[in-house]
C-alpha positions in Angstrom: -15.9 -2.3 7.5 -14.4 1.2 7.3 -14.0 3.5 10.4 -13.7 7.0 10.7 -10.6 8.2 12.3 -9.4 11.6 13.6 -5.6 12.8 13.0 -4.4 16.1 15.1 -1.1 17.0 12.0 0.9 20.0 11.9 -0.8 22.2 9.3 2.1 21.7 6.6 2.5 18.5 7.1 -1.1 17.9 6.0 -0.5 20.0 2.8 2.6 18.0 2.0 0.5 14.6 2.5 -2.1 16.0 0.3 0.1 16.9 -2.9 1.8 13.5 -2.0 -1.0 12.0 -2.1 -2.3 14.1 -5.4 0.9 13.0 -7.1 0.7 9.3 -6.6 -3.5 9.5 -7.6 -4.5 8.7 -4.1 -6.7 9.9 -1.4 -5.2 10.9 1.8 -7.1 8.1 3.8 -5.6 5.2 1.2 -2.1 6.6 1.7 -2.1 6.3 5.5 -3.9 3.0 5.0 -1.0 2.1 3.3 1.5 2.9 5.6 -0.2 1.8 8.6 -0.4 -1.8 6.4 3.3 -1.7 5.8 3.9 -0.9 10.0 1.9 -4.2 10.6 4.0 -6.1 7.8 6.8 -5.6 10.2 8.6 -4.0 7.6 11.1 -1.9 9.6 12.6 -0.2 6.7 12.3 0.5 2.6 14.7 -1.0 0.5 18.1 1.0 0.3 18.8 3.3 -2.7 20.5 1.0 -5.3 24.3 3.9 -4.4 23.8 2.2 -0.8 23.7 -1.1 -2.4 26.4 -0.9 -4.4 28.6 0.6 -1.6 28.0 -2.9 1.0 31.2 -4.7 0.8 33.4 -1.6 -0.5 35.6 -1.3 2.9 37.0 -4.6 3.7 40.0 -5.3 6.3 39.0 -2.1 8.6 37.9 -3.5 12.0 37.3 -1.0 14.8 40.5 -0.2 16.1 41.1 1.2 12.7 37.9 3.7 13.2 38.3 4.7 16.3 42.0 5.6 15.1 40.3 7.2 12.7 38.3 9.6 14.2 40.8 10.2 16.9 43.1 11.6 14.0 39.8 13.3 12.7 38.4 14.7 15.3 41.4 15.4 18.7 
Protein backbone atom coordinates (compact mmCIF):
# COMPACT_ATOMS: atom_id res chain seq x y z
CA UNK A 1 0.00 0.00 0.00
CA UNK A 2 1.29 3.36 -1.09
CA UNK A 3 1.13 6.55 1.19
CA UNK A 4 1.17 9.98 0.53
CA UNK A 5 3.94 11.97 2.05
CA UNK A 6 4.73 15.60 2.39
CA UNK A 7 8.52 16.96 1.99
CA UNK A 8 9.24 20.87 3.09
CA UNK A 9 12.85 21.14 0.31
CA UNK A 10 14.67 24.14 -0.45
CA UNK A 11 13.30 25.29 -3.74
CA UNK A 12 16.64 24.31 -5.82
CA UNK A 13 17.10 21.44 -4.31
CA UNK A 14 13.75 20.16 -5.64
CA UNK A 15 14.75 21.30 -9.17
CA UNK A 16 18.03 19.45 -8.94
CA UNK A 17 16.09 16.23 -7.76
CA UNK A 18 13.70 16.63 -10.55
CA UNK A 19 16.30 16.76 -13.54
CA UNK A 20 18.02 13.99 -11.47
CA UNK A 21 15.42 12.20 -11.44
CA UNK A 22 14.53 13.09 -15.40
CA UNK A 23 17.95 11.92 -16.30
CA UNK A 24 17.86 8.50 -14.66
CA UNK A 25 13.91 7.97 -16.22
CA UNK A 26 12.38 8.18 -12.78
CA UNK A 27 9.81 9.89 -10.96
CA UNK A 28 10.68 11.95 -8.03
CA UNK A 29 8.69 9.69 -5.49
CA UNK A 30 10.77 6.31 -6.94
CA UNK A 31 13.97 8.14 -6.37
CA UNK A 32 13.43 8.93 -2.75
CA UNK A 33 11.98 5.51 -2.43
CA UNK A 34 15.10 4.42 -3.34
CA UNK A 35 17.16 6.06 -1.07
CA UNK A 36 15.10 5.69 1.83
CA UNK A 37 15.44 1.64 0.78
CA UNK A 38 19.16 1.91 0.75
CA UNK A 39 19.12 3.96 4.48
CA UNK A 40 17.18 0.86 5.85
CA UNK A 41 19.74 -1.56 4.03
CA UNK A 42 22.18 -0.14 6.52
CA UNK A 43 24.23 0.80 3.82
CA UNK A 44 26.31 3.57 5.36
CA UNK A 45 28.14 4.48 2.27
CA UNK A 46 28.40 3.98 -1.81
CA UNK A 47 31.22 2.13 -3.03
CA UNK A 48 34.42 4.35 -3.40
CA UNK A 49 35.54 5.69 -6.84
CA UNK A 50 37.69 2.90 -8.41
CA UNK A 51 41.11 6.27 -7.96
CA UNK A 52 40.19 5.68 -4.03
CA UNK A 53 40.46 2.10 -4.55
CA UNK A 54 43.49 1.95 -6.21
CA UNK A 55 45.17 4.36 -3.68
CA UNK A 56 44.35 1.72 -0.27
CA UNK A 57 47.59 0.28 0.48
CA UNK A 58 49.84 3.12 -1.39
CA UNK A 59 51.43 4.55 2.05
CA UNK A 60 52.92 1.77 4.00
CA UNK A 61 55.51 2.17 7.06
CA UNK A 62 54.00 5.79 8.06
CA UNK A 63 52.52 5.34 11.56
CA UNK A 64 51.31 8.54 13.38
CA UNK A 65 54.25 9.97 14.80
CA UNK A 66 55.31 10.30 11.23
CA UNK A 67 51.85 12.56 10.53
CA UNK A 68 51.75 14.44 13.23
CA UNK A 69 55.55 15.29 12.28
CA UNK A 70 54.20 16.01 9.26
CA UNK A 71 51.85 18.56 9.77
CA UNK A 72 53.88 20.14 12.45
CA UNK A 73 56.44 20.77 9.61
CA UNK A 74 53.36 21.69 7.43
CA UNK A 75 51.47 23.71 9.20
CA UNK A 76 53.86 25.60 12.61
Amino acid sequence: MQSKLTLRLDESLIKQAKIFAKQHDKSLSQVVADYFQLLTKGVESPEPPQITKSLIGVIKDVDEDDYKRHLEEKYL
